[in-house]
C-alpha positions in Angstrom: 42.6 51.5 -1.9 45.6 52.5 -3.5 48.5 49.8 -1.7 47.7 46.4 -1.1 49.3 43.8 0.6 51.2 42.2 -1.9 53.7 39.9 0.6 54.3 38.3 3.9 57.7 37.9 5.5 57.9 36.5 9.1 61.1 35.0 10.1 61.5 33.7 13.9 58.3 35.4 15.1 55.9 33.8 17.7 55.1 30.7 16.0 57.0 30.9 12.7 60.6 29.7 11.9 60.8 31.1 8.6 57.0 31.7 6.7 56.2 32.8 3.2 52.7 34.1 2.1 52.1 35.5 -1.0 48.7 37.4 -1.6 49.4 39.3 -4.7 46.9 42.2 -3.7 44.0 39.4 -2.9 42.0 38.9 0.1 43.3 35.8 2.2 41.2 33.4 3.8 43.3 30.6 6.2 42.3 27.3 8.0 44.7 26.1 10.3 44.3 23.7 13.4 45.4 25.2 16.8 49.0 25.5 17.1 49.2 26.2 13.2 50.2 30.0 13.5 46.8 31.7 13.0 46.5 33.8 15.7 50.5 34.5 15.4 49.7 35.7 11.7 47.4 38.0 13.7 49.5 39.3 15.9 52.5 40.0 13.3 50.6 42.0 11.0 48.9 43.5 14.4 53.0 43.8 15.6 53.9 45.4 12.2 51.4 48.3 11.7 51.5 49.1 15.5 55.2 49.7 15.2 55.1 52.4 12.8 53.4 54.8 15.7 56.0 53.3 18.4 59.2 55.6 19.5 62.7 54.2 17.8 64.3 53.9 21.3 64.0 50.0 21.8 60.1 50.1 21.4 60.1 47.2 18.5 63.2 46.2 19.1 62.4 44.0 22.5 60.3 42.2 20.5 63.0 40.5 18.7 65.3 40.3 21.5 66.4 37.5 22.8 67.8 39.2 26.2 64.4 41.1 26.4 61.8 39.6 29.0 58.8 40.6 26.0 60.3 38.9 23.0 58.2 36.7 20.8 60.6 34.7 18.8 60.3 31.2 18.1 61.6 29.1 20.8 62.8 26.4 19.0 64.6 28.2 16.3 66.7 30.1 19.4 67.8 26.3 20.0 69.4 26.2 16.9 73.2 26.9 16.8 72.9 29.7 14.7 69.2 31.1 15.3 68.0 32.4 12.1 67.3 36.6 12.4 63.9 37.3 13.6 62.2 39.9 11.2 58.8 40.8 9.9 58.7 42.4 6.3 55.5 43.3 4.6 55.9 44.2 0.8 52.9 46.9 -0.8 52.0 47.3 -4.2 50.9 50.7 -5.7 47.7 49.0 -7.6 48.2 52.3 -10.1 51.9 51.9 -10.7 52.6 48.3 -9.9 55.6 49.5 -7.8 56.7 47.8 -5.2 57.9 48.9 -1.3 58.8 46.3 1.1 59.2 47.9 4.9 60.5 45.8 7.6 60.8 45.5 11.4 63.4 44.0 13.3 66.1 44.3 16.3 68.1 46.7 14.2 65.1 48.0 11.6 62.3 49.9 12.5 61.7 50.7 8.7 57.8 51.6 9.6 58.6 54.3 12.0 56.4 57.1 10.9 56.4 56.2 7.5 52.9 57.3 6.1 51.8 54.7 4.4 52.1 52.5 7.8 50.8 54.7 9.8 47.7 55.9 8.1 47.2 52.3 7.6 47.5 51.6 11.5 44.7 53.7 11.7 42.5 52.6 8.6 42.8 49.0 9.1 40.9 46.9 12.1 41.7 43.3 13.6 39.4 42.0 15.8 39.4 39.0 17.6 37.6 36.7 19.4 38.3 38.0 23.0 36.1 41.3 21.9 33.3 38.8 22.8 34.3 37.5 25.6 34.4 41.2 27.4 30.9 40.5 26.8 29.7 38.0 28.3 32.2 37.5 31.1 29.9 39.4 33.6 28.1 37.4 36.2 24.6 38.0 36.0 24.7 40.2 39.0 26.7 42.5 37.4 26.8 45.8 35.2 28.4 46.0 31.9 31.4 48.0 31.9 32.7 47.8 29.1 35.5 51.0 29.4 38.3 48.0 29.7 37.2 46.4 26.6 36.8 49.9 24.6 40.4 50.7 25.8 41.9 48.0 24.4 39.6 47.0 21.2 38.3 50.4 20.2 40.0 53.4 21.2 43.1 52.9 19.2 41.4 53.1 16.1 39.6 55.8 16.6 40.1 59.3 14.5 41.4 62.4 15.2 39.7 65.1 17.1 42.2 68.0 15.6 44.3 68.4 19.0 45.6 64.5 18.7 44.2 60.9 18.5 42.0 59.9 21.5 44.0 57.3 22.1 47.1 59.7 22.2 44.9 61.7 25.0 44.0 59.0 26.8 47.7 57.9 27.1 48.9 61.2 28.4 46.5 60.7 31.5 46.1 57.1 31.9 49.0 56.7 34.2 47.5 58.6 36.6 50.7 60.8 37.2 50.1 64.5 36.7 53.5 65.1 38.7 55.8 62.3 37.5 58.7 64.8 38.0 58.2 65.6 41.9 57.9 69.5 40.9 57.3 71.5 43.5 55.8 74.8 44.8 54.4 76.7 41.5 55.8 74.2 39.2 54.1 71.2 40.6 50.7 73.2 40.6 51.0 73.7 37.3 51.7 70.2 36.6 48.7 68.9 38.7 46.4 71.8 36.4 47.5 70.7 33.2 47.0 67.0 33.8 43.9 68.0 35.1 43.2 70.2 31.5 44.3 67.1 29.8 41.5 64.4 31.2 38.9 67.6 30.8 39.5 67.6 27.4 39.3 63.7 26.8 36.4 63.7 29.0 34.6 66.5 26.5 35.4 63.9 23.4 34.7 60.4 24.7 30.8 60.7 24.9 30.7 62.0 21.4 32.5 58.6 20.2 30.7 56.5 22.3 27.2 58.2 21.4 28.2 58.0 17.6 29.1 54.1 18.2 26.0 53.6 19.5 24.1 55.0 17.3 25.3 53.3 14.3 25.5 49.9 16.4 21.6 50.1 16.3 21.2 51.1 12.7 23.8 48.2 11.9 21.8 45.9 14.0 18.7 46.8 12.8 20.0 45.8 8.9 21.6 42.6 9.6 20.4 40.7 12.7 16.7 42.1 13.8 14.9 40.3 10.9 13.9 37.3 13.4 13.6 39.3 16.3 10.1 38.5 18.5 10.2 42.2 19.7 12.4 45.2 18.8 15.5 45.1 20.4 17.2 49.0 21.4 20.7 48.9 22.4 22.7 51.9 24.3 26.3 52.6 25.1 27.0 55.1 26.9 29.1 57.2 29.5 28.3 57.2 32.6 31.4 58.1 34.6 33.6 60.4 32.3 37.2 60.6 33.6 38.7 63.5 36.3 41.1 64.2 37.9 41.3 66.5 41.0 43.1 67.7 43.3 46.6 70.3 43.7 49.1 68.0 45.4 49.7 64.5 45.9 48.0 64.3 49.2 44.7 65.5 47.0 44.6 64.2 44.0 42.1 61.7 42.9 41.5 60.3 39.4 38.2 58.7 38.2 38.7 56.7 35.3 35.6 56.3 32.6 32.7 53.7 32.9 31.0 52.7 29.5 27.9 50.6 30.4 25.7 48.9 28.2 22.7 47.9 27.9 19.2 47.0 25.9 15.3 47.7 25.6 13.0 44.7 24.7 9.7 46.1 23.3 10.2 49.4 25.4 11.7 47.0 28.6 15.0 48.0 30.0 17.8 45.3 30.8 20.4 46.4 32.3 22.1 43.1 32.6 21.7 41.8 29.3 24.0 39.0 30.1 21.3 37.3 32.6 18.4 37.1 30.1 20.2 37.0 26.6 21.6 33.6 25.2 25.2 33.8 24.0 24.3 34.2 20.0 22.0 37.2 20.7 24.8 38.6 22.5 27.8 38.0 19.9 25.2 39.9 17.6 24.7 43.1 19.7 28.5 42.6 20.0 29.2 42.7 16.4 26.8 45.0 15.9 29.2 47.7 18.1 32.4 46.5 17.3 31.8 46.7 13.3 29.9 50.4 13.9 33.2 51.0 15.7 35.2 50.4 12.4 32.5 52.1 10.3 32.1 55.5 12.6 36.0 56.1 12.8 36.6 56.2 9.7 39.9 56.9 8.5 41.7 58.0 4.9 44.2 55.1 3.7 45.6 53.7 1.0 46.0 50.3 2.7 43.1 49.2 5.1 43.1 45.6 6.6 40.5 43.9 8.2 42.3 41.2 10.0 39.7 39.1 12.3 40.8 35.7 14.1 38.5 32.9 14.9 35.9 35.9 15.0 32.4 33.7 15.2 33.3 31.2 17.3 30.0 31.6 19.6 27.4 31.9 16.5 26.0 28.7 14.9 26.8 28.1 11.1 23.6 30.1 9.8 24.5 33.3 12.4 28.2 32.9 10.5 26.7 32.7 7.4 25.4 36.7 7.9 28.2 38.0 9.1 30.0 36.4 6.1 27.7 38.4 3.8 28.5 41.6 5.7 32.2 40.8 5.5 31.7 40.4 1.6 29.2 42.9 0.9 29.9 46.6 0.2 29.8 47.9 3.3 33.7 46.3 3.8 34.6 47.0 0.2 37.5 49.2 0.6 39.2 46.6 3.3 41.5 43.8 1.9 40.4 41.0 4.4 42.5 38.4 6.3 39.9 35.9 7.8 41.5 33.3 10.0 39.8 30.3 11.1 40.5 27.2 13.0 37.0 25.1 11.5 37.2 23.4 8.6 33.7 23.3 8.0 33.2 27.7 8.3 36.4 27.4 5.9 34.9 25.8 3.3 31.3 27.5 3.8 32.8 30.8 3.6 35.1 29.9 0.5 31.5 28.6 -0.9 29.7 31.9 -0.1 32.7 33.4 -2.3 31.9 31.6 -4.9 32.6 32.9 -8.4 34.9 36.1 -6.7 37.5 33.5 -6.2 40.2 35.2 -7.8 39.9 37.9 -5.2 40.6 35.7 -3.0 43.7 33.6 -1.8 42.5 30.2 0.2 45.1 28.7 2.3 45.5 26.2 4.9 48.3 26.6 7.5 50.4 23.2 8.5 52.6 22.1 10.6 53.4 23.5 14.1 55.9 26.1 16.2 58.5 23.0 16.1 58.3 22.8 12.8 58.4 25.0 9.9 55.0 26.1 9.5 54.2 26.3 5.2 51.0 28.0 4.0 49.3 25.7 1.3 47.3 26.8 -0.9 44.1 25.1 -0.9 42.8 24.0 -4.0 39.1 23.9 -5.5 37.1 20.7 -5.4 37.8 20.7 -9.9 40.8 22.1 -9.4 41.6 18.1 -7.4 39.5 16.7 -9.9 41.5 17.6 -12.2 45.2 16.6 -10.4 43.5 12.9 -9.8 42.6 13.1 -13.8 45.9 13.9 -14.5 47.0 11.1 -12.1 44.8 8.5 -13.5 43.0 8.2 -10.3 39.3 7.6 -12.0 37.5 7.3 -9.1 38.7 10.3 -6.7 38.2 12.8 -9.9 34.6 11.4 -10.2 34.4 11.8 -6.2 35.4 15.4 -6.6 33.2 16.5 -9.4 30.5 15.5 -7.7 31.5 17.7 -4.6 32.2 20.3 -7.5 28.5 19.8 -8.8 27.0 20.0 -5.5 28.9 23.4 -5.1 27.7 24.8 -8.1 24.2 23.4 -8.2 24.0 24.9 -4.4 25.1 28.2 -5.9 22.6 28.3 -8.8 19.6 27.3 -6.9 20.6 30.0 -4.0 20.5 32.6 -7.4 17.7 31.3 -8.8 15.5 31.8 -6.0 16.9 34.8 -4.5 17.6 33.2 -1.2 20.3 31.2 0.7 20.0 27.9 1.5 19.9 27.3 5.6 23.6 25.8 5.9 22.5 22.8 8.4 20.1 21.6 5.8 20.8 19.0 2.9 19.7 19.4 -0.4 20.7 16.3 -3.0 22.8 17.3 -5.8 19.3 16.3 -8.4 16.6 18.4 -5.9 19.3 21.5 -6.5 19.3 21.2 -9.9 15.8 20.8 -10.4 14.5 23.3 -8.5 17.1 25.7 -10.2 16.2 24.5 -13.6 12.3 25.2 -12.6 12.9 28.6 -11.5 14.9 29.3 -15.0 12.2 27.8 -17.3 9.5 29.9 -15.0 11.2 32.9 -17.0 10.6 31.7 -20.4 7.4 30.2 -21.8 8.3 26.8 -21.9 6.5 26.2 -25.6 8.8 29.1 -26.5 11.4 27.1 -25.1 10.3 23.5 -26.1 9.6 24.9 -30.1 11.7 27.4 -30.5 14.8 27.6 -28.6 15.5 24.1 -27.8 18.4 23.0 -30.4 18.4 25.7 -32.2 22.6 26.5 -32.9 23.5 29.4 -31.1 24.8 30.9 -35.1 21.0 30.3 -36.0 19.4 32.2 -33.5 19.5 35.3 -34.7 17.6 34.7 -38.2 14.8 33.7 -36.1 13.5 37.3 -36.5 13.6 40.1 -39.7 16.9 41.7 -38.8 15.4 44.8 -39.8 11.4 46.4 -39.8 11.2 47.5 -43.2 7.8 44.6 -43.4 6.3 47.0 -40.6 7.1 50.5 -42.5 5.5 49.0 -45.7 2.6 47.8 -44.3 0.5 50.4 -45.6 -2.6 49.4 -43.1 -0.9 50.1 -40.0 -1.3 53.6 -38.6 2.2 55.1 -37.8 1.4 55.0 -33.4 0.6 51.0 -34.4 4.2 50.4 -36.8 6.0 52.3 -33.3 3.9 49.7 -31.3 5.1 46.8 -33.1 8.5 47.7 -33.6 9.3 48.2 -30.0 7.5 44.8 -29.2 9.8 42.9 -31.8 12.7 44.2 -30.1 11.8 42.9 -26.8 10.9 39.8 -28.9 14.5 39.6 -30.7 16.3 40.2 -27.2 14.2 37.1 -25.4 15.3 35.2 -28.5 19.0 36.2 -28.7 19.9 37.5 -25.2 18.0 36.8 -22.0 15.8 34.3 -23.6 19.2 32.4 -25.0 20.8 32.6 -21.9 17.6 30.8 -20.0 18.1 27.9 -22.5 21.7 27.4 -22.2 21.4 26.9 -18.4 18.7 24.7 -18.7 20.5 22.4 -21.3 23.4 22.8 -19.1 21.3 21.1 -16.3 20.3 18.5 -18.3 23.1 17.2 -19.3 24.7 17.5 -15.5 21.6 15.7 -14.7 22.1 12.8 -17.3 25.2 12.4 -15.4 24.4 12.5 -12.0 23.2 8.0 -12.2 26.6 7.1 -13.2 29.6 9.4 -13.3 28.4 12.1 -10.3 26.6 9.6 -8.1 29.5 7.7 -5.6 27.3 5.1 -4.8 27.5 4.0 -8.9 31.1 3.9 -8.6 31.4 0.1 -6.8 29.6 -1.3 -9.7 31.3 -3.9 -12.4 31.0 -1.5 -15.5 34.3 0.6 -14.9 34.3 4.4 -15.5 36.2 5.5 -18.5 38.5 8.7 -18.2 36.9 10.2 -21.0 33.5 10.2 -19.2 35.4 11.6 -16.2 37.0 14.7 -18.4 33.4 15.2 -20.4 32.1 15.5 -16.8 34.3 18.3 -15.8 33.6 20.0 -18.9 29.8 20.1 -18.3 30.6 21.5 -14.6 33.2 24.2 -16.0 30.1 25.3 -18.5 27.9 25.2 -15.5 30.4 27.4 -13.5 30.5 30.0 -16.4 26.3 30.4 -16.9 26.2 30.6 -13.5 28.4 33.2 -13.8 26.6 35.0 -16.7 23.7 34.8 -14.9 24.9 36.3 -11.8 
């Protein structure tokens, strides 16, 4: 990406009075209760790239009308005596030149309209939502899946170009279902019924290559994330069966079909054709996710800015089903996307600023407060040391100890997860002390632990390299040794003299680390410690949050 989203204007929009978000380029993941203007943040960035697509004439401008039956504006500022302008401004920044352009929208700007930028990013970026699940599972069990309506809406305006125009843009020359809308008649009106009929041809030829191309990749991108636990293999389809026509010369004769997308599964070779009646409602988010990412990952589009805006996206999957889709969301597959994740749990909030973990300055964690009455602020939400370190600085012993310990358990969660390769199952509890243990176990399994008990335990890290000849001129003198034998040995003191210095080094440094968080854990990390008489000291507090900002930084090495 070449543009990031660098600022966020919104004045008098939906649920905002007046809101400021700066991002600086960084992904953005918000908490806010219902009410707190998540899902409005949504629909302004949603608002803004849409617009830049939209005719001039009035298209935009209804929006922030306050004599217009569609406006969004805030209905509490328009009480005010003097309502304050409603506007949304969103300022990019070249990451090449550091340059930056700030385009708004407004009743009297419509500064997006086919500018490039905006509308290559319109096409680049995706928001989804959680109503993309809901068209699936609000069949009754007696039904088919159509899911044309959903596609309409979710899919098809992202789509890419077929050379003679967007689908979307063929789709809305037919949709209306008026191939006349001028009343022509005689050889005139003929023409116009054969040329609307031409035009849902042609979208009829494309849509089953999309749809087949969705499909496809839905079942390889199921297959890689959600399959593993799977009793049988699950196939999914989507396909068109009912492409759109139109027939008919006149009025009195023409009839328009419009498509049908149905979907539907195999179990171990088994057709279901109403998934909805035998699949629970995680299984079928999954399958859902499974299309609606391959959706963003088949259309495929050029950009220099590409969002991926999703809003209270997982509300249907349990924490550990969240957990995967979080490590989709952060793996490569969505590296070219900056991300806006907007959430109204507190609990997926902090897991997924957990699963961040040391990429945290990629990231911009906020929580939204206040309400559409009020003037809604986003906060930035601060790390459990980064509090640690306010109470410190407030004298406030006991809540810095309270949120080291919170800190520890982060980290040593973190380390453990790395040291064995695997992540822990979110619902389960792991003490701060089994955490650290079992990641101290898994380091010393690398390293001999004589090697580490004689040699590189408390050895000063200056020392360690004259633990070894720096150089092998004892080898090339040793007259004895046949040359194939000196080449032997030499290569085998260099692995030794890297164990020692590097990887070896490393190894012992996190393990001291641990120790001395673990000396800690009985009095200064352990809450139940803090009622006693003997009073903690600040000092003990501050050396605390030292030995957790060295953990943070091997862990960090080590990764």
């Amino acid at each position: 990406m070449k543009s990031r989203l660098h600022h966020i204007a919104i004045t008098n929009f939906k649920a905002f009075r007046k809101l400021q978000l700066k991002l600086e380029g960084r992904h953005l993941l918000a908490y806010g209760a219902n009410g707190a203007g998540k899902s409005s943040l949504y629909w302004a960035l949603y608002t803004f790239l849409q617009s830049a697509g939209k005719r001039p004439n009035g298209s935009i401008a209804k929006y922030f009308d306050s004599t217009s039956l569609q406006n969004l504006l805030n209905i509490h500022e328009q009480k005010e005596s003097v309502p304050r302008p409603s506007e949304i401004a969103l300022t990019l920044r070249d990451t090449k030149t550091r340059n930056d352009t700030t385009y708004r929208i407004s009743q009297v700007d419509h500064g997006t309209f086919n500018q490039p930028a905006i509308l290559k990013g319109n096409l680049a970026s995706d928001f989804i939502t959680y109503r993309f699940f809901f068209g699936f599972s609000h069949f009754r069990n007696s039904e088919s899946f159509d899911l044309w309506p959903l596609f309409e809406k979710e899919i098809l305006p992202f789509c890419v170009s077929t050379g003679g125009g967007t689908p979307l843009q063929m789709w809305d020359a037919i949709k209306l279902q008026r191939p006349n809308p001028h009343g022509y008649r005689g050889v005139a009106g003929s023409n116009a019924y054969n040329q609307f009929s031409r035009k849902t041809n042609e979208f009829a030829a494309i849509l089953p290559g999309i749809v087949d191309s969705i499909s496809m990749r839905a079942q390889e991108f199921y297959e890689e994330h959600f399959a593993d636990d799977d009793p049988a293999k699950v196939v999914l389809k989507l396909g068109v069966t009912t492409a759109p026509r139109a027939i008919g010369s006149n009025q009195n004769t023409f009839l328009f079909t419009k498509p049908v997308i149905t979907f539907g599964i195999q179990i171990d070779g088994h057709e279901i054709t109403r998934p909805q009646s035998f699949l629970n409602e995680a299984k079928l988010t999954q399958l859902a996710l499974s299309v609606r990412f391959a959706a963003s990952l088949v259309n495929l589009h050029e950009s220099d800015l590409k969002l991926l805006v999703l809003d209270d996206l997982l509300v249907s999957l349990d924490m550990s089903n969240r957990m995967k889709v979080v490590d989709i969301l952060l793996s490569d597959t969505f590296a070219n996307y900056q991300k806006i994740i907007l959430t109204h749990e507190l609990g997926f909030f902090r897991e997924f600023r957990r699963r961040v973990g040391n990429n945290h300055t990629d990231w911009r964690f906020v929580r939204l407060q206040g309400n559409a009455a009020q003037n809604i602020k986003a906060k930035s939400e601060k790390g459990d040391l980064e509090k640690a370190e306010d109470y410190l600085n407030g004298h406030d012993i006991e809540e810095a100890a309270l949120f080291l310990r919170k800190a520890a358990e982060d980290t040593a969660k973190r380390y453990r997860e790395w040291a064995e390769g695997r992540q822990l199952p979110p619902g389960q509890f792991f003490s701060l002390t089994e955490n650290l243990r079992a990641a101290r176990n898994k380091l010393l399994a690398a390293i001999p632990t004589s090697l580490y008990e004689k040699v590189l335990k408390g050895t000063p890290e200056e020392h360690r390299a004259l633990l070894l000849s720096s150089d092998d001129a004892d080898i090339d003198g040793n007259a004895i040794l046949q040359p194939k034998d000196k080449g032997i040995l030499k290569c085998k003191r260099k692995e030794l003299r890297q164990v020692l210095t590097c990887d070896g080094w490393a190894s012992m440094e996190a393990v001291e680390t641990i120790d001395r968080v673990l000396e800690m854990t009985s009095r200064v990390l352990n809450p139940a410690s803090h009622g006693n008489a003997i009073p903690l000291y600040e000092e003990e507090i501050r050396r605390a949050k030292r030995l957790i900002d060295r953990l943070q930084r091997v862990l960090e090495v080590q990764q």
